[in-house]
C-alpha positions as CSV (number, residue, x, y, z in Angstrom):
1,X,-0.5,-2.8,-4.5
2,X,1.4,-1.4,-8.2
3,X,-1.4,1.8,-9.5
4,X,-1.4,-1.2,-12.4
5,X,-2.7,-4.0,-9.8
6,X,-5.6,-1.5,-8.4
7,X,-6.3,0.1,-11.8
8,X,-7.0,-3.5,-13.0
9,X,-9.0,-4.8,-9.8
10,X,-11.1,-1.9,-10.0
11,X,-12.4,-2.0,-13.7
12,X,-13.0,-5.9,-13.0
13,X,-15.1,-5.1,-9.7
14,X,-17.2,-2.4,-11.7
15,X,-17.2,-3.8,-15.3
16,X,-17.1,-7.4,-15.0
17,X,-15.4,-7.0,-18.6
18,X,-14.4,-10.0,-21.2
19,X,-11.4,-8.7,-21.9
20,X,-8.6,-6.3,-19.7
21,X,-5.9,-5.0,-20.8
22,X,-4.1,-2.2,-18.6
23,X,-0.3,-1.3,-19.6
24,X,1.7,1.2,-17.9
25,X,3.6,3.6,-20.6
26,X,5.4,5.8,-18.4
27,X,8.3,4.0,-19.7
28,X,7.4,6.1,-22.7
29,X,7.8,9.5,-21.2
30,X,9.7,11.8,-19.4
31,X,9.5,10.5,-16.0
32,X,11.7,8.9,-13.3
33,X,12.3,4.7,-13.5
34,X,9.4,2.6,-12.3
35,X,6.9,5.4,-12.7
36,X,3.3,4.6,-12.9
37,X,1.7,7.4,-14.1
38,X,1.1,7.2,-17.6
39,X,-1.8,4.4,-18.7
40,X,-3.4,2.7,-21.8
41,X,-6.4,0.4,-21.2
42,X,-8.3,-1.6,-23.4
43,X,-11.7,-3.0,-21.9
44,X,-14.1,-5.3,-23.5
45,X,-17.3,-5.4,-21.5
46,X,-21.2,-6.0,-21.7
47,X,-22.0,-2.9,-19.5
48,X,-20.9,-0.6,-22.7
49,X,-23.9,-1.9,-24.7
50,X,-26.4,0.4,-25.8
51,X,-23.8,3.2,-24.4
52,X,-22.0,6.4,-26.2
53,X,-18.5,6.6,-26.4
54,X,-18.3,9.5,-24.0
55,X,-20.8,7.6,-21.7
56,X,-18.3,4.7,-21.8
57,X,-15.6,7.0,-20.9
58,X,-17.5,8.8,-18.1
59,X,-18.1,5.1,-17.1
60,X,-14.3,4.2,-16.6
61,X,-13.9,7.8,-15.5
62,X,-16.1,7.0,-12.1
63,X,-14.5,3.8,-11.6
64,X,-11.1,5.3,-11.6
65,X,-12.0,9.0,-9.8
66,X,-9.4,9.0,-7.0
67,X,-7.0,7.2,-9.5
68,X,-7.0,9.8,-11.7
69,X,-7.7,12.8,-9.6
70,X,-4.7,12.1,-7.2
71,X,-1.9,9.7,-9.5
72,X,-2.4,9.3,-13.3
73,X,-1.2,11.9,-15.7
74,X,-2.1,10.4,-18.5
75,X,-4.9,8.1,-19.7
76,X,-6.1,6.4,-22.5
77,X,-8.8,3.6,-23.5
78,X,-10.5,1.5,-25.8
79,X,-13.9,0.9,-24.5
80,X,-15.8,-1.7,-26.5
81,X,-18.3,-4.4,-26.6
82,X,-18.2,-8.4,-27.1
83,X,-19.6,-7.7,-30.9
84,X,-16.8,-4.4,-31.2
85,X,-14.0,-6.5,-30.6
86,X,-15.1,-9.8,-32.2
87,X,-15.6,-7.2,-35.6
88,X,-12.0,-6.1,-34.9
89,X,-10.5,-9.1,-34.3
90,X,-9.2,-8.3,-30.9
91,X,-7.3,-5.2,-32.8
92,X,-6.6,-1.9,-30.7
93,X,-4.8,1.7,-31.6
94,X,-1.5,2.1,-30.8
95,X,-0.8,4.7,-28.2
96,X,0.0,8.1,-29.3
97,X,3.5,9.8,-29.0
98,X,4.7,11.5,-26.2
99,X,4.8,15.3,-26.9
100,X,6.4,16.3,-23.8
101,X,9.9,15.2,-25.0
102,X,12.6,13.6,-23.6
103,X,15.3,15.4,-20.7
104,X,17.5,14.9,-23.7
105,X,16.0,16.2,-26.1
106,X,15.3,19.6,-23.7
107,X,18.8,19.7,-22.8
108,X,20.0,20.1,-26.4
């Protein structure tokens, strides 16, 4: 199973959510072909009600402990309710640049 496939089968098994999207950016980094270490996810779910952002987080965070601890380098998320992303229109952030630059760039 693709670190995409279990990412996504484990927020659905712990968050039931409305809305998944997980995409794999490591295309967007420094990294070797096919990587799958670099992640942006955007989760609409009932369980965040009533919750903080960081308790959101710390949420996704538990879900995704090995994940995280042992194969993802990088990770980012959108965690919102039904309401959130009805007000939004379904709209998320773009991901942030890559700061580490490219083996190109480094090699000039």
């Amino acid at each position: 199973m693709s670190m995409q496939s279990q990412i996504e089968q484990k927020i659905q098994d712990g968050l039931t959510p409305a809305h998944l999207e997980v995409l794999n950016e490591s295309h967007m980094h420094n990294v070797p072909p096919g990587s799958e270490s670099h992640f942006k996810a955007v989760i609409v779910s009932d369980a965040f009600d009533g919750l903080s952002l960081v308790r959101r987080h710390q949420t996704v965070n538990g879900i995704l402990a090995v994940e995280l601890r042992d194969h993802i380098h990088a990770f980012t998320m959108q965690t919102l309710t039904p309401a959130e992303w009805t007000a939004r229109n379904g709209a998320t952030m773009d991901s942030p640049q890559c700061h580490g630059g490219s083996a190109a760039e480094k090699a000039s």
